[in-house]
C-alpha positions in Angstrom: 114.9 57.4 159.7 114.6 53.6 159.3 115.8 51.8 162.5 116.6 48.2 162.1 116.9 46.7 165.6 119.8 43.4 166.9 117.2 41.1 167.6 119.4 39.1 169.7 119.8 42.1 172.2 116.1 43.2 172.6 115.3 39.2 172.7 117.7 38.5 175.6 115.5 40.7 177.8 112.2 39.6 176.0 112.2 36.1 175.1 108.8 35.1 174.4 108.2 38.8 172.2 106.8 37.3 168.5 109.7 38.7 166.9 112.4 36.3 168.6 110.8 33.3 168.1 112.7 33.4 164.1 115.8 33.9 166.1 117.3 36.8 163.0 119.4 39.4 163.6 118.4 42.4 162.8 114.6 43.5 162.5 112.5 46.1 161.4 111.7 48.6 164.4 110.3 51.1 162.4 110.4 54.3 159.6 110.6 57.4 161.8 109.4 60.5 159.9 112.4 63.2 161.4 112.9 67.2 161.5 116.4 67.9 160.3 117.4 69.0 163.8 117.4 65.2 164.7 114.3 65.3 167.0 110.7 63.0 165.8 107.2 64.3 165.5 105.3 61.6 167.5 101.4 60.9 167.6 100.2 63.4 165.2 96.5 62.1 164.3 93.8 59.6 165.4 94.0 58.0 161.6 93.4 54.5 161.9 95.6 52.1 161.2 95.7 49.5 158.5 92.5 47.4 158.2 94.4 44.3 158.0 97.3 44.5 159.8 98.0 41.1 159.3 99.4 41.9 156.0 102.6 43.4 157.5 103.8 40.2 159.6 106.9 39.8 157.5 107.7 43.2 158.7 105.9 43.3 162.3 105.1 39.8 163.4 104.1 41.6 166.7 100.4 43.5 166.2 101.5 45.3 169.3 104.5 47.0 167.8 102.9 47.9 164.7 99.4 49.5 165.9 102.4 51.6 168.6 104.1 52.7 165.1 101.6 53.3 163.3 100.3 56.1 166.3 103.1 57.3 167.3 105.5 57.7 163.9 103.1 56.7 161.0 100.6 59.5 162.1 103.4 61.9 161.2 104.5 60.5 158.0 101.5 62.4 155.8 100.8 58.7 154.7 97.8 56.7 155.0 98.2 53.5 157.0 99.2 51.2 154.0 101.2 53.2 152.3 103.3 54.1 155.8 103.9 49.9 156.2 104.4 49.6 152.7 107.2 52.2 152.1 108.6 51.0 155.4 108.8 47.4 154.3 110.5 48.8 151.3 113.1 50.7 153.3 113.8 47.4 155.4 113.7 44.9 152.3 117.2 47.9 150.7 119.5 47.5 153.3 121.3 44.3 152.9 122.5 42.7 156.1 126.7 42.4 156.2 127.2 38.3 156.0 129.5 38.3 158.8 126.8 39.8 161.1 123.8 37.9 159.8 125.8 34.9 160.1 127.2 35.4 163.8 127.6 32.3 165.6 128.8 33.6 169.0 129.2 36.5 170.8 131.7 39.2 169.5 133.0 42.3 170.0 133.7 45.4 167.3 134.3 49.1 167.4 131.0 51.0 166.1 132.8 51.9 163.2 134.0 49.0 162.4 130.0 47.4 162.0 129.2 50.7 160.2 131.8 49.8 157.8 130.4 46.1 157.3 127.1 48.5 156.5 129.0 50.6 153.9 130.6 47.7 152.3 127.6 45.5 152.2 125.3 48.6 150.9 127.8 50.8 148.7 124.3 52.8 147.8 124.3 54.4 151.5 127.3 56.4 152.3 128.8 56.7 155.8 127.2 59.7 156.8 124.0 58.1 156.5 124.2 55.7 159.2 124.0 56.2 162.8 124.7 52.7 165.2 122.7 52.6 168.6 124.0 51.3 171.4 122.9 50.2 175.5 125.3 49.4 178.0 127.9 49.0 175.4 126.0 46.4 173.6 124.5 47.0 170.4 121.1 47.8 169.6 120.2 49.3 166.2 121.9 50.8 162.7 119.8 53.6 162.1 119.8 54.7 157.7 118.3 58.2 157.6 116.7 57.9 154.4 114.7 61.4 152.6 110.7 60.4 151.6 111.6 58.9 148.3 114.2 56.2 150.6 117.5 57.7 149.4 119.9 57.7 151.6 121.1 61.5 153.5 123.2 62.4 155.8 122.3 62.2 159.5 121.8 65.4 161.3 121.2 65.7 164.9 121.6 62.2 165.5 123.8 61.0 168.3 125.8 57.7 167.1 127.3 55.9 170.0 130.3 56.7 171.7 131.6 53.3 172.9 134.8 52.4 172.1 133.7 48.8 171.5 129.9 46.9 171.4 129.5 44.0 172.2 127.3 42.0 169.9 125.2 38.5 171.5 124.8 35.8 168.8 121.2 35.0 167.9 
């Protein structure tokens, strides 16, 4: 599952994180490996990580966040630590942003449905059943594309989407 965070939401509460300093709207969190029941495999060696991490700041300009999914989801993948960050920069680099969120200028307010469908459109490639939106307090937090190991797209199973009516969406 590829989970592609709203930067303005996570920023709000973290203002000085290295990702918010670009001020974009939505950034890689991370590739998930997932069992079909909907629930993750977490830590699942001591491999190392990437001997230059540096290489993935496009992706992870926070070393933090990348050494945490590396452990905790790359482990799981059956990767080695390059290939993990390099398939999940490729997952992040296929889904195509709708224009009328990357270019919010203020707040607004949408049914969940109604962003998934800005998703659909922009990205004809992943169908509907695909996506999952993630949501906190009626603000949203991530589109999740559950994606099989070659990066099609497939359909979510297990996967709670959120059940607000409406999400509120902060500008970047």
């Amino acid at each position: 599952m590829l989970n592609i965070s709203w930067s303005p939401e996570f920023c709000f509460s973290h203002p000085v994180a290295a990702e918010c300093a670009a001020h974009s709207t939505f950034v890689l969190h991370g590739l998930w490996p997932e069992n079909n029941d909907g629930t993750y495999p977490a830590n699942c060696s001591e491999a190392p990580g990437p001997a230059d991490p540096a290489q993935y700041k496009d992706i992870y300009p926070d070393q933090g966040l990348l050494a945490h999914e590396w452990r905790t989801h790359g482990t799981c993948s059956g990767l080695s630590a390059d290939a993990f960050f390099a398939t999940a920069r490729t997952a992040y680099r296929s889904v195509k942003i709708p224009p009328a969120l990357a270019n919010l200028k203020t707040q607004t307010s949408m049914a969940p449905e109604e962003i998934l469908g800005l998703f659909t459109q922009s990205n004809p490639q992943v169908p509907r059943t695909s996506l999952v939106l993630s949501c906190g307090h009626n603000y949203l937090t991530a589109i999740e594309v559950c994606l099989d190991k070659g990066l099609h797209p497939v359909p979510c199973s297990g996967v709670r989407s959120c059940r607000a009516g409406t999400v509120r969406i902060p500008a970047p």
